[in-house]
Every structure is written in structure tokens, then in C-alpha cells.
C-alpha positions in Angstrom: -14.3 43.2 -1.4 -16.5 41.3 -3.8 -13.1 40.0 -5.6 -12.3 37.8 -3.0 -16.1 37.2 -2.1 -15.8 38.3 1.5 -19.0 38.9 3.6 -19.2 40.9 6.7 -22.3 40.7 9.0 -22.4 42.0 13.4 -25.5 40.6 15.4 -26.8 40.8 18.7 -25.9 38.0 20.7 -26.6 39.1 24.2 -28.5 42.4 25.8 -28.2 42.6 29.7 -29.1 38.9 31.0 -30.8 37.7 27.8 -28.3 35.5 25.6 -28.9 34.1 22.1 -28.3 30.3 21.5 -29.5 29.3 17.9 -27.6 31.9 15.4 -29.7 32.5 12.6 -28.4 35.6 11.0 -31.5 35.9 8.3 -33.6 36.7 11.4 -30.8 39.2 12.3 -31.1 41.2 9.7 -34.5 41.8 10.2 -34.8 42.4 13.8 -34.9 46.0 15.2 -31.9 44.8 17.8 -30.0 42.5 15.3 -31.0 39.8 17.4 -29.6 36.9 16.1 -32.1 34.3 17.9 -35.4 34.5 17.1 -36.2 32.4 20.6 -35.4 35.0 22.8 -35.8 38.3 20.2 -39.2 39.1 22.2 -37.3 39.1 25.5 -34.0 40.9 24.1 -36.8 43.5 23.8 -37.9 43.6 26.7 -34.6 44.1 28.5 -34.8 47.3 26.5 -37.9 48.4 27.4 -37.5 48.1 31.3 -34.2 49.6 30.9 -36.1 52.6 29.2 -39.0 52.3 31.5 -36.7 53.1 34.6 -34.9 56.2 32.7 -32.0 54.0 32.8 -29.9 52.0 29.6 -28.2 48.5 29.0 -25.3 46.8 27.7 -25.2 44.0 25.4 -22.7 42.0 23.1 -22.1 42.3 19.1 -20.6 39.0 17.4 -19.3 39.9 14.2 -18.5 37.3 11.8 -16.6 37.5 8.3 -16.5 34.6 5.7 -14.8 34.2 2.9 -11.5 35.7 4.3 -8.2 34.9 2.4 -5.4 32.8 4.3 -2.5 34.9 4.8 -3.6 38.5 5.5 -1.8 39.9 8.3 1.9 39.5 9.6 3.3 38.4 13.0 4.5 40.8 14.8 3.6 44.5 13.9 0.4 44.0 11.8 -1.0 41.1 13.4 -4.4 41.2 11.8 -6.5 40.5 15.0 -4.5 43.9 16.6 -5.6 45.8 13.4 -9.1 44.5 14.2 -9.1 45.3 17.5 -7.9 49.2 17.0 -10.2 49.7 15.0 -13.4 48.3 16.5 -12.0 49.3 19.6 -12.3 53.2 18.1 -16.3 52.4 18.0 -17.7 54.8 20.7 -19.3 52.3 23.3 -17.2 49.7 22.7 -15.3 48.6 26.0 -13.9 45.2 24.9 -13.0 42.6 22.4 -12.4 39.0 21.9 -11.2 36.5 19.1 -12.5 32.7 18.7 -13.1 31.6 22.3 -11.5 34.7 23.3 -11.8 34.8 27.3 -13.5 31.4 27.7 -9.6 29.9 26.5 -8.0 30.4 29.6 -10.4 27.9 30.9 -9.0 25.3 28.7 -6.6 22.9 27.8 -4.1 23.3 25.2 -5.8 19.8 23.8 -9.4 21.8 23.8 -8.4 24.8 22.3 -6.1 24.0 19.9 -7.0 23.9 16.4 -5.5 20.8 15.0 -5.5 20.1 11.3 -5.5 18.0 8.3 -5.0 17.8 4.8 -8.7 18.7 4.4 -8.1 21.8 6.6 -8.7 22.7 9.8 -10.6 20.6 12.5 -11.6 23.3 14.2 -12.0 27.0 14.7 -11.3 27.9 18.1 -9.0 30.8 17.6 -11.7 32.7 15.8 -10.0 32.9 12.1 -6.9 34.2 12.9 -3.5 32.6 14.3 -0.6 34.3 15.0 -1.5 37.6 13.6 -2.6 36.4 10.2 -5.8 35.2 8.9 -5.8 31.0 8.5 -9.0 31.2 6.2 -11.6 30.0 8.2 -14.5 32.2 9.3 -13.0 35.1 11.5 -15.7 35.4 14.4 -15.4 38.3 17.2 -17.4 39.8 20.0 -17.6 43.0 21.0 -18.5 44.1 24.6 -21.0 47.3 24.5 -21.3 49.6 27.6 -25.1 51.1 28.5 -25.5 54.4 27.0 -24.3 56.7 29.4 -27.0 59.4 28.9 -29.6 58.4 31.1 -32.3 60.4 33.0 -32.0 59.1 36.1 -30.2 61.3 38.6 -26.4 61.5 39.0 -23.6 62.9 40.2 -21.0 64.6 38.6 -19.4 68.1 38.9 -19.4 71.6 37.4 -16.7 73.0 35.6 -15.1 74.9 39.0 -15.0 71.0 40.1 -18.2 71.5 42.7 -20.4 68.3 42.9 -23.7 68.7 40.8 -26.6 66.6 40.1 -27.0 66.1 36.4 -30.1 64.3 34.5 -29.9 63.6 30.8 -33.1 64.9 29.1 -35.0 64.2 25.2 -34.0 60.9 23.1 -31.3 58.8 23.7 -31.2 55.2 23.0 -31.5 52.7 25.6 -29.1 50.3 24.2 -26.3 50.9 21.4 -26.2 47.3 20.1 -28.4 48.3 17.0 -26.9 51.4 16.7 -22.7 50.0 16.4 -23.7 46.5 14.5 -23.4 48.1 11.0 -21.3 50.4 12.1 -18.8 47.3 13.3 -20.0 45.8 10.2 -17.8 48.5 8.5 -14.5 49.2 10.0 -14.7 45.3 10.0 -14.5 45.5 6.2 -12.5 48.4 6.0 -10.2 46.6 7.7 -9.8 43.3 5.9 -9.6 45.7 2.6 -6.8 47.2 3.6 -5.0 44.2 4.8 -5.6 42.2 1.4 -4.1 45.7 -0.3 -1.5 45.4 1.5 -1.0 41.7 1.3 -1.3 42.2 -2.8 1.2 45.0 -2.4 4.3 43.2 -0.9 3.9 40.3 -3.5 4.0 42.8 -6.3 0.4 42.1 -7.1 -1.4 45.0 -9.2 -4.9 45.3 -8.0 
């Protein structure tokens, strides 16, 4: 995607109760959880390492941003561009939800608060996340991604056999505490992947060679 200078980068924003405020994805890159806040990296950590401690995992959220996207990719009913997103970062294993922009906090708002007016400069705004009905407006497209614990844990559970008779099961040997790490590149990816084919296709039905 370097011809149209897109750049794709997934952080940590939030593991169990601990939430990042300051962004600063150069620290992101760098940090063993893709913490994107170096304030609360140390205790993003340790969320992890009581989770482990007690044999057990946590959840967390990935924000994944992409700059540099063109206007126009995307159509408005069968190819909306946010519903190609979501399939595929929704085929991540671990990943049990998705949101655009201000995604759930929207339905807390007004129409006058979550609107994003504009003006011959632009937008004002960027509240629906880079994307508005279906196609990319060319602003920054920002997402979240809702990660579930890692279910193989050691502490005991219950479950059943194959001839459906209850069993206690314990997961043994390494398993990671948290998948945050693990799916941010991974998002990072089928993020771009994505976006690629979209801007093919986009080129395609205006007769554009590539």
C-alpha cells in the first residue's frame, strides 16, 4: 500500500481494569503488550502477571488505527467498507467484538455530538471512526477490537467427555495469559489486507490499471 502511503498500526489500549489515556504509539511499538500509554505500561503488566499468577488469563482491547486512507473506498450497501473490516477482524481467533469511531459510546449521544459536520477545509470531526456510510471519508479510520481471556487456563473446570459425561478438565504447559500481543500484528494485517483489496477494487470499476 506504499502507493497511496497508507499506514497500519493495532495497540493495546486496555487489559482487564487498566485503560490507556495518553496514545503514544512509538512507546507501542516497543512494549512487550503494545501498550500504547507508557503511564500505565507497568501496571498493564501486572494485570498479566496476577492473571498468570492465579493459573487464570485476561481480556483486554486492541485500537487499530489506519492513516493515509483514500476517500471513496467502499460502497453503500453490499461492500460497505467497515462490514469488510469487521469480517475480517472478526475471523481473528479471540476476537468477540468490534467497533468504529465512537462505536458503542454513540448511542449515548446526540445527533449534534456525534455528527461529523464539515467544511470546505474538511471535516470538523472524526466521530464515525473514518468511515460513513460504508465508504472511507479520508480521515484516520480508528477501531477497537474486544479480546476474550485465553481460554486455556489451568485452573479447574468443567466440561464433558466425548460420551457427554461431566469431567474436570485443567489446561497444562505454556499458554499465554493475555492475546492482546499476540492478535495486534496479526489485526495489523487483515487490517491492510483489507484496505488493499478495497483500493483494487475501487481502481478496478473506474477502469484504472494498477
Amino acid at each position: 500500500m506504499n502507493t497511496v502511503g497508507l499506514r497500519v498500526i493495532a495497540y493495546t489500549v486496555r487489559i482487564g481494569s487498566v485503560s490507556a489515556q495518553n496514545i503514544n504509539i512509538g512507546f507501542a511499538l516497543n512494549d512487550p503488550l503494545r501498550c500504547a500509554d507508557p503511564d500505565v505500561s507497568e501496571a498493564m503488566s501486572d494485570e498479566v502477571k496476577k492473571a498468570l499468577s492465579d493459573g487464570d488469563s485476561i481480556g483486554g482491547i486492541i485500537e487499530v488505527l489506519a492513516e493515509g486512507v483514500p476517500a471513496g473506498l467502499g460502497a453503500p450497501v453490499f461492500d460497505k467498507l467497515d462490514a469488510l473490516l469487521a469480517a475480517a477482524l472478526l475471523s481473528i481467533g479471540g476476537v468477540k467484538g468490534i467497533e468504529f469511531g465512537e462505536g458503542f459510546h454513540a448511542a449515548a449521544l446526540r445527533g449534534s455530538e456525534n455528527n461529523d459536520q464539515m467544511t470546505s477545509e474538511g471535516f470538523l470531526s472524526n466521530h464515525a471512526g473514518g468511515i460513513l456510510g460504508g465508504i472511507s471519508t479520508g480521515e484516520p479510520i480508528v477501531m477497537r477490537l474486544a479480546i476474550k481471556p485465553t481460554a486455556s487456563i489451568s485452573i479447574n473446570q468443567k466440561t464433558i467427555n466425548v460420551r457427554g459425561q461431566d469431567r474436570v478438565i485443567a489446561v497444562k504447559g505454556r499458554h499465554d495469559p493475555c492475546l492482546c500481543p499476540r492478535i495486534a500484528p496479526v489485526a495489523e494485517a487483515m487490517t491492510a489486507i483489507t484496505l488493499a483489496d478495497a483500493w483494487l477494487t475501487d481502481r478496478a470499476l473506474r477502469g484504472i490499471q494498477t
